[in-house]
N, C-alpha and C positions, 0 to 999 in steps of 0.2 A: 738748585738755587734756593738758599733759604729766604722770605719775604717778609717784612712786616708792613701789612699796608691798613693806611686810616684813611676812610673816607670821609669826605668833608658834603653836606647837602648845603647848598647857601639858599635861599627861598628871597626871593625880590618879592613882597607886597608893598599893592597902592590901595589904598580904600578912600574916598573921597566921605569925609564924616560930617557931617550933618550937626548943630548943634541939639540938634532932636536923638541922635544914633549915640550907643557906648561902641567904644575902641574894640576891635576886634583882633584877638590874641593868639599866636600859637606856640608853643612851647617842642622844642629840640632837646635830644637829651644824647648826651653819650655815654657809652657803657662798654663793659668788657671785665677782661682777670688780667693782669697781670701775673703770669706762673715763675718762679722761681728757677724753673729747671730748665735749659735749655738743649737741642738737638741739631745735630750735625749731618748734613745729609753730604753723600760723597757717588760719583758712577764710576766703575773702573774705564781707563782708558780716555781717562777725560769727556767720557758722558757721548764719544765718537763713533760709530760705526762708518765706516770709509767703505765703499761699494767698489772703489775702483772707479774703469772706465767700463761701460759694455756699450756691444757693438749694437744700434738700431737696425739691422740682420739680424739681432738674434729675438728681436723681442715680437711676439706674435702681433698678427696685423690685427682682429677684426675679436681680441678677448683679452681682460690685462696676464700681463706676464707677471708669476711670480717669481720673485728675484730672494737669494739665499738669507733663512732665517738668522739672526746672530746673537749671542746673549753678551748685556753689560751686568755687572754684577753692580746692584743698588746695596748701598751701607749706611744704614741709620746709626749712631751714635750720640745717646742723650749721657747729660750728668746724673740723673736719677730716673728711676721708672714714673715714666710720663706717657698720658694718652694722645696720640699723635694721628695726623691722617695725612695723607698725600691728596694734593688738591692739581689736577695735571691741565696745564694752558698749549692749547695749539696754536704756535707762535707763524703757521702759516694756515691761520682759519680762512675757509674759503674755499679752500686748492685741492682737498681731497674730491677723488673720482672715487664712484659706485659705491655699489652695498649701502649699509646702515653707518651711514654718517656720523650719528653720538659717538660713536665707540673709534671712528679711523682720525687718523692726524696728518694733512695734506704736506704734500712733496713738493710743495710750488708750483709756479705757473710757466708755461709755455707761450710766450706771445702776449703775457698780461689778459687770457683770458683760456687758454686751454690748461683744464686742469691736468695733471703729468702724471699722479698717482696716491697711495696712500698708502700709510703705514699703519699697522696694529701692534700692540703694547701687551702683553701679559704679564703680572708676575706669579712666578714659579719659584721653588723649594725655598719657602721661607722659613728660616729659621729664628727667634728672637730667645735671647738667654737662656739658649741651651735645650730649646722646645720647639717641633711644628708649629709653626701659626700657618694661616687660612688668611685670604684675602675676602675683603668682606666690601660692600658698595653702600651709600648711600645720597641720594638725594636733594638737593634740600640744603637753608644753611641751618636748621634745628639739630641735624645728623644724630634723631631719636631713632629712626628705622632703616636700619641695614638688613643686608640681601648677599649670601655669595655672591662674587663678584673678581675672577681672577684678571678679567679684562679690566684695564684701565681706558678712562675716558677726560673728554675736556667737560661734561656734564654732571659728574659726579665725584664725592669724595673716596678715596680709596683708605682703607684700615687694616687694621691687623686681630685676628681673633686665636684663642688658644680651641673654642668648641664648632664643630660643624654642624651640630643640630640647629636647626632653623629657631627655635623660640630661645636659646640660648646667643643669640648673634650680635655680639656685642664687642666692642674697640675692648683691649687688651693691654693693659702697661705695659710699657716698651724699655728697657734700658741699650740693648745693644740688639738689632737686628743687621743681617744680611739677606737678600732673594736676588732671584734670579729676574731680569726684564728681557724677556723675549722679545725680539725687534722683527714683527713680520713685512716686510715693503714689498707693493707691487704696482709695477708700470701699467700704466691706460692701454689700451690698444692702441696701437702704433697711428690704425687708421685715423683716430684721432685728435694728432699732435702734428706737429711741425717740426723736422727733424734735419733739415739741413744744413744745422751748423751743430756745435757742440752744446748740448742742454744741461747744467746740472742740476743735480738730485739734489733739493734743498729742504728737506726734511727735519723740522724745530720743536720740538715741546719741551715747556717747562716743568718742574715735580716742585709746587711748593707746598711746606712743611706747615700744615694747618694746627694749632694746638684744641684738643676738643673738652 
């Protein structure tokens, strides 16, 4: 999903002034680029991984189950070479079980409080105009300092670089990319959860297209 979002601060002040006090002032400022070029993000298969049904027999009681990896294929398409980042939202924050949290995107809930599972995101064989690129991470909305970073996260931006040397690690113009997003999900322990009726696997994140 491509996004453009403006944030608005409104500041409510009261000062009670004194004919002894001067007025007390704060100034707002907004800022940005407006870029020219714009980019088109696409997932094959409509951005869907479908699991099916499986059976709560099959899923281990007392350790998560992992359940089978799948790849969508992500496709950037800009009108001119433009520096770009993938900025990724867990559209069910909250619901991821175990491990290091920054990095998983929750599966929903169980009961409105049992979390069900989680999913991890890499991308793989990126190609952009005819070249390896490297997935790069950073931090921060300044995104001066990147880091390898094949994993994607809801806490950091993701980019594209053509060098893998670490002092060379820098976003990359982009015209036409494709990579690979490995989708890894896996089920809580069974012991858990609550499994007596039919549960679905509700598994959300967004990829929106940051211009840097």
């Amino acid at each position: 999903m491509k996004k453009i979002l403006i944030p608005l601060a409104v500041f409510s002040l009261w000062t009670g002034v004194s004919s002894t006090q001067a007025a007390s002032t704060v100034d707002l400022s907004v800022t940005g680029v407006i870029t020219p070029s714009a980019c088109n993000p696409t997932l094959s298969n409509g951005g869907v991984y479908d699991l099916g049904k499986i059976s709560a027999r099959d899923l281990n009681t007392d350790q998560p189950t992992q359940l089978p990896a799948h790849n969508l294929q992500l496709t950037l398409t800009c009108e001119a070479l433009t520096l770009v980042a993938l900025k990724p939202s867990d559209n069910r924050a909250g619901s991821a079980y175990e491990g290091d949290k920054s990095v998983k995107f929750g599966l929903g809930l169980v009961n409105g409080n049992e979390k069900l599972g989680s999913m991890t995101l890499y991308l793989e064989s990126i190609v952009a105009d005819g070249a390896t690129m490297y997935a790069i991470g950073s931090v921060g909305s300044s995104s001066t300092e990147w880091a390898p970073a094949a994993i994607m996260s809801p806490h950091f931006l993701t980019s594209f670089t053509l060098s893998r040397n670490v002092p060379d690690l820098v976003p990359t113009q982009i015209q036409q990319l494709t990579a690979d997003v490995l989708i890894e999900p896996r089920i809580a322990p069974a012991n858990t959860l609550t499994l007596n009726t039919e549960v679905p696997i509700d598994g959300s994140a967004t990829l929106e297209l940051n211009y840097l």
